[in-house]
C-alpha positions in Angstrom: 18.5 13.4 -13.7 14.8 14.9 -13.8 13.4 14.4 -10.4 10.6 15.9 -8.0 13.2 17.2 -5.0 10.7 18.5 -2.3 11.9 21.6 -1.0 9.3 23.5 1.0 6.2 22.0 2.5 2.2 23.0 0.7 -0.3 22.3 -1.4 0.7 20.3 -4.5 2.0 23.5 -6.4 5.1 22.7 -4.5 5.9 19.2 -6.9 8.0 20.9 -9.7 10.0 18.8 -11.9 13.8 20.1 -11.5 17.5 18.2 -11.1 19.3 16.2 -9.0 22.2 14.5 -8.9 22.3 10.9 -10.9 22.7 8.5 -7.9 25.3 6.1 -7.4 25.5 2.2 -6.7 27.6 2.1 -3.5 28.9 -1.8 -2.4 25.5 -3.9 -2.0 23.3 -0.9 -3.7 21.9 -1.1 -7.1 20.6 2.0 -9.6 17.1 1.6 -11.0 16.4 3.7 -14.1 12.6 3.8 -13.2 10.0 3.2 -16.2 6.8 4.2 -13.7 6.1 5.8 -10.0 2.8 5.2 -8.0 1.3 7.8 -5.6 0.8 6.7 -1.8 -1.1 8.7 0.8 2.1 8.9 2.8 3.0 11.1 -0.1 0.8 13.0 0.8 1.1 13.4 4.1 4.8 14.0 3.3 4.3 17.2 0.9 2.1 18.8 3.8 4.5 18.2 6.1 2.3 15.4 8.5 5.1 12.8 7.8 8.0 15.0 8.9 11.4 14.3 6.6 14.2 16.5 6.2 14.6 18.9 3.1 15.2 18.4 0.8 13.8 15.1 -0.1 13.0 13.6 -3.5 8.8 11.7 -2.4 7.7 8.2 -3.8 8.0 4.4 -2.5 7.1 3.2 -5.1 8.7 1.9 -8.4 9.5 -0.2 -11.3 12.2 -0.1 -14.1 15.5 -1.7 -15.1 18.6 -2.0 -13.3 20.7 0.8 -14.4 24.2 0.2 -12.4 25.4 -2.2 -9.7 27.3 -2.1 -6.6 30.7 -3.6 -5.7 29.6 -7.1 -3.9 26.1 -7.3 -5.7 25.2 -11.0 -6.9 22.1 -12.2 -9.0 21.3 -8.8 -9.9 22.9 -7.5 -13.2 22.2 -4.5 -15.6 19.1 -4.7 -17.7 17.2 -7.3 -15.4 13.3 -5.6 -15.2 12.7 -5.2 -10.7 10.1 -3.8 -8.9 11.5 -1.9 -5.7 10.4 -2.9 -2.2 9.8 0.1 -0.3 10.9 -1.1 3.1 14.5 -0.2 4.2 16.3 -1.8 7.1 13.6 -4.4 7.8 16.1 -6.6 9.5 16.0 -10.5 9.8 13.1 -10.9 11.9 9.4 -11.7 10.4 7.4 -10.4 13.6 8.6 -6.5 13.3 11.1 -4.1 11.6 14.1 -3.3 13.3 14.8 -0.5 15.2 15.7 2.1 12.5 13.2 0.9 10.1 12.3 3.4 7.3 10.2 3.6 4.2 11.7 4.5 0.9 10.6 8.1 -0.2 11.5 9.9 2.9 14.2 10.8 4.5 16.1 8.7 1.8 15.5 9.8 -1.7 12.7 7.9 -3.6 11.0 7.3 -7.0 9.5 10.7 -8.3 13.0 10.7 -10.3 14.5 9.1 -13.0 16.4 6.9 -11.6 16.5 5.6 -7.5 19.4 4.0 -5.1 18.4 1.6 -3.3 20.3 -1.8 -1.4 20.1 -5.0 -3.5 18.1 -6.3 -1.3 15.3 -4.0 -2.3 14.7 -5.1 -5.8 13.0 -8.6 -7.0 12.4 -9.4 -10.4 8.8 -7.9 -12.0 5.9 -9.9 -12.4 6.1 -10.1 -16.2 2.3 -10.0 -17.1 2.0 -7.0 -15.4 2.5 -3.7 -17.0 5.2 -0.8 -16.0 2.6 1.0 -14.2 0.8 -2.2 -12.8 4.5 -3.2 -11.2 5.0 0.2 -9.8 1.5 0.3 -8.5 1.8 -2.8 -6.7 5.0 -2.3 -4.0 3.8 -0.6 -1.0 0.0 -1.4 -1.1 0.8 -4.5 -2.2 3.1 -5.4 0.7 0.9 -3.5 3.3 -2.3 -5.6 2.0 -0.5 -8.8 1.8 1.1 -8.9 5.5 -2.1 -7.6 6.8 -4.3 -10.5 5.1 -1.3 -13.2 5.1 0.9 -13.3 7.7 -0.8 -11.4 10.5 -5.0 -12.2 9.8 -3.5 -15.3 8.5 -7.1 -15.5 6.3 -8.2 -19.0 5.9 -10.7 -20.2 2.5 -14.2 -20.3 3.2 -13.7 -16.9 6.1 -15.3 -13.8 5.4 -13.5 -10.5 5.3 -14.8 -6.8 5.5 -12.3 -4.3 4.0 -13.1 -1.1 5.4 -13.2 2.4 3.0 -12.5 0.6 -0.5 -11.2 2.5 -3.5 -7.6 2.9 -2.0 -4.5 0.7 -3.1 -4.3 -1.3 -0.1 -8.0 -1.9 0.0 -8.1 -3.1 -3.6 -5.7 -5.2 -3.5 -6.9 -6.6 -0.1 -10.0 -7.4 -2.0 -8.1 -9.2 -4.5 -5.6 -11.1 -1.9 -8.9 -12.0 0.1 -10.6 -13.8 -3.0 -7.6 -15.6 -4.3 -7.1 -17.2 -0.8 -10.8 -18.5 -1.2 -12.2 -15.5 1.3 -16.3 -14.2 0.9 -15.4 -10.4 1.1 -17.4 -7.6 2.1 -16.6 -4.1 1.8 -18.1 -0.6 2.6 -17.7 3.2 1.2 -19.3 5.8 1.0 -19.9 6.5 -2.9 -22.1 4.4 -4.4 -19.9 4.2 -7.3 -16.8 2.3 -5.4 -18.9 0.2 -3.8 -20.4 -0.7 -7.5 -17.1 -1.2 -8.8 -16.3 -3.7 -5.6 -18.4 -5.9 -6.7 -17.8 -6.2 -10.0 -14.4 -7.4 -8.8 -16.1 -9.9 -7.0 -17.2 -8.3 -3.4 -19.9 -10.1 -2.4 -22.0 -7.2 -0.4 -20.7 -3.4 0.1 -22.4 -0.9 2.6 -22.5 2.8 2.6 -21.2 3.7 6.4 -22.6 7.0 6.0 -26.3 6.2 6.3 -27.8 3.8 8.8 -26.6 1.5 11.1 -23.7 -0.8 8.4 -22.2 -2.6 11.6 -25.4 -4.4 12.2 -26.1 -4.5 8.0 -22.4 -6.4 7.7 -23.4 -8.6 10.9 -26.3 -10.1 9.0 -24.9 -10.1 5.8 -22.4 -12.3 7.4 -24.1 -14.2 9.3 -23.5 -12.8 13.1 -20.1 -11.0 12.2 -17.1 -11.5 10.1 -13.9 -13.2 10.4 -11.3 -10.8 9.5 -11.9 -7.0 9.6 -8.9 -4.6 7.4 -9.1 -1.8 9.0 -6.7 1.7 7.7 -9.5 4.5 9.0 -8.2 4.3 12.7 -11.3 6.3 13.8 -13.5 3.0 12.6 -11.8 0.6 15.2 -14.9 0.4 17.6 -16.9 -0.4 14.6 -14.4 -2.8 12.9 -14.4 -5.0 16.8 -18.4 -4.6 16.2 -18.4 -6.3 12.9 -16.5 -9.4 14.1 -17.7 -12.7 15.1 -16.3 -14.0 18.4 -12.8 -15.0 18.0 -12.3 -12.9 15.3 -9.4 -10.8 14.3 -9.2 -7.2 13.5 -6.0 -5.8 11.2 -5.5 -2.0 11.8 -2.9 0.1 9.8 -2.6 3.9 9.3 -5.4 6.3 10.5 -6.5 8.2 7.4 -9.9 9.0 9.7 -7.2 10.4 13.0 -4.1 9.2 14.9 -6.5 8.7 17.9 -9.5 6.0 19.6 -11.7 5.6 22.4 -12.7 1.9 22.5 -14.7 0.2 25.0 -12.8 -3.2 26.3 -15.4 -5.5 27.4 -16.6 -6.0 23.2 -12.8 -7.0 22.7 -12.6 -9.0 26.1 -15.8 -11.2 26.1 -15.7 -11.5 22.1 -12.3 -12.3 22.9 -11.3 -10.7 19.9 -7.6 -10.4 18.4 -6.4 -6.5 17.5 -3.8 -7.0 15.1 -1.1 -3.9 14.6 0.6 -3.9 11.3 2.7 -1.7 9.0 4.2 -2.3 5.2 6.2 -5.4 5.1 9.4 -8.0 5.2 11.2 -9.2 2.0 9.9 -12.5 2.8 6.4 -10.7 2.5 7.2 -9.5 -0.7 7.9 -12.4 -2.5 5.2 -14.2 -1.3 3.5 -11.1 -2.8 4.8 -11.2 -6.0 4.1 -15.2 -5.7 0.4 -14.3 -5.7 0.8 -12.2 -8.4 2.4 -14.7 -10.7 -0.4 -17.1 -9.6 -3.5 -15.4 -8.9 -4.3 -13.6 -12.3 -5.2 -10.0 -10.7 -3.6 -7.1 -11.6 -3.5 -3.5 -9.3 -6.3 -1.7 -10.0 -4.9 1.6 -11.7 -7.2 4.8 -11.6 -5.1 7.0 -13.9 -1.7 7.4 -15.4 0.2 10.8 -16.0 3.5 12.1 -16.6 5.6 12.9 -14.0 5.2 16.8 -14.4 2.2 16.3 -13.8 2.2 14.9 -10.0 0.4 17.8 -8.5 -2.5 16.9 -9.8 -2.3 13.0 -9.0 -1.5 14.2 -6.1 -5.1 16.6 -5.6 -6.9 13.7 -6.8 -5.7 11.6 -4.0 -6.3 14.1 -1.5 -9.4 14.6 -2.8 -10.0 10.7 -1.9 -11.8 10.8 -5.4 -9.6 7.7 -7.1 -10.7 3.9 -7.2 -7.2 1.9 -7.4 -3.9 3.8 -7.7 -2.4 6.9 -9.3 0.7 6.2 -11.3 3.4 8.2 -12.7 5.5 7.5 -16.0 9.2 8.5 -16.0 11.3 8.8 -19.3 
């Protein structure tokens, strides 16, 4: 098969379209011929060698297509169905956190800058059927990351207000779109004019540049004396994001895009008694309450651009270059 196998660490000259071996359903796996890929910052991170994986490595979590071949012991899941691929491998049975040995699809096992991906049963549910090939694939791992954040660890309640820091990524659009379906008044900040423009046309009801003046005390009054629920994926921000929150409020925090380290001051979190909420990707139970919202809620991922697969290294510049609104996506075939 035609795949992106990742051989050397760099810039994004190093994603070059070349073989691999077809994969093959093992008992409980299944084969997903892949219609469309969606870039992640993790892949990102992967190619430059910040998310270390052994080479080589085909990048990408993730996917949509139609099943392809099935494993010995498979049920419910037959050749030709239409699945989108969860990205998280090995979750376990638990809901509170992954199991130890938890991965992400894309890295050290093989993922979806190929023609076709292996992956275990488990990993595929059926795709949303109003959305398009590169919607689906768009929606996997922001999706799931956004959902769990918002849904089963802010646990976001109608009439709340929620600030989504840095929008324009994946998770953070879809966060805005999560937060107004379950009935949330969402603010949002950025700094390009544009993105925070294109927020509100999908319904933010304020955004605020947090390069120029003081934005923690502009989002305090624009919520009234601090926000409910802060989404947080900067890292550098969290002093800011425990700022912005009303007392008693809660405070999601995933990846660090702005550094892997923070000072932070504990009396603001102790007398606001304010909850700091760790999170990462998702369960499968998340995911179908995902795709639940999906097939109820009307919204779509936002999509910035679509190219062919050869042509990754430049979705991929783009991305670095932080210069997309939505997600980058990938066709295959």
């Amino acid at each position: 098969m035609n795949a992106i196998v990742l051989t050397e660490t760099g810039g994004p000259e190093v994603l070059r379209v070349g073989s691999a071996p077809d994969p093959v359903a093992g008992p409980g796996e299944v084969v997903v011929a892949l219609r469309a890929a969606a870039l992640n910052r993790r892949d990102v991170f992967l190619r430059k060698g910040i998310a270390p994986s052994p080479l080589p490595v085909i990048p990408g979590s993730d996917g949509a297509g139609v099943v392809h071949a099935v494993g010995a012991g498979v049920t419910g899941i037959a050749e030709g169905d239409e699945v989108v691929v969860l990205p998280s491998l090995g979750w376990g049975g638990g809901e509170a956190a992954p199991a130890p040995g938890f991965r992400i699809l894309g890295g050290p096992d093989d993922g979806t800058y190929a023609e076709m991906v292996k992956v275990p049963a488990e990993n595929v549910l059926p795709r949303p059927s109003r959305l398009s090939w590169e919607e689906s694939a768009a929606l996997p791992l922001a999706g799931l990351t956004a959902y769990r954040a918002l849904v089963s660890r802010a646990q976001v309640r109608p009439g709340e207000t929620v600030l989504i820091i840095g929008i324009g990524g994946g998770v953070a659009t879809i966060a805005l779109h999560l937060a107004l379906q379950a009935g949330c008044r969402v603010i949002v900040t950025s700094s390009s004019g544009e993105k925070l423009a294109r927020a509100r046309e999908m319904g933010a009801a304020a955004g605020f540049d947090y390069t120029g003046g003081d934005w923690v005390s502009e989002v305090k009054e624009a919520s009234g004396g601090g926000v409910d629920v802060v989404v947080d994926s900067v890292g550098s921000t969290w002093a800011d994001s425990i700022g912005s929150v009303r007392p008693g409020g809660r405070v999601v925090v995933f990846g660090g895009t702005g550094g892997g380290k923070v000072e932070l001051m504990v009396r603001p979190v102790t007398m606001g008694q304010v909850s700091l909420l760790g999170t990462t990707m998702g369960s499968p139970r998340d995911f179908a309450g995902l795709l639940a919202a999906v097939r109820t809620g009307g919204w779509a991922p936002v999509i910035d651009s679509v190219r062919p697969l050869a042509e990754a290294g430049d979705a991929h510049a783009r991305e670095e270059a932080g210069e997309h609104f939505g997600k980058l996506v990938l066709t295959i075939g």
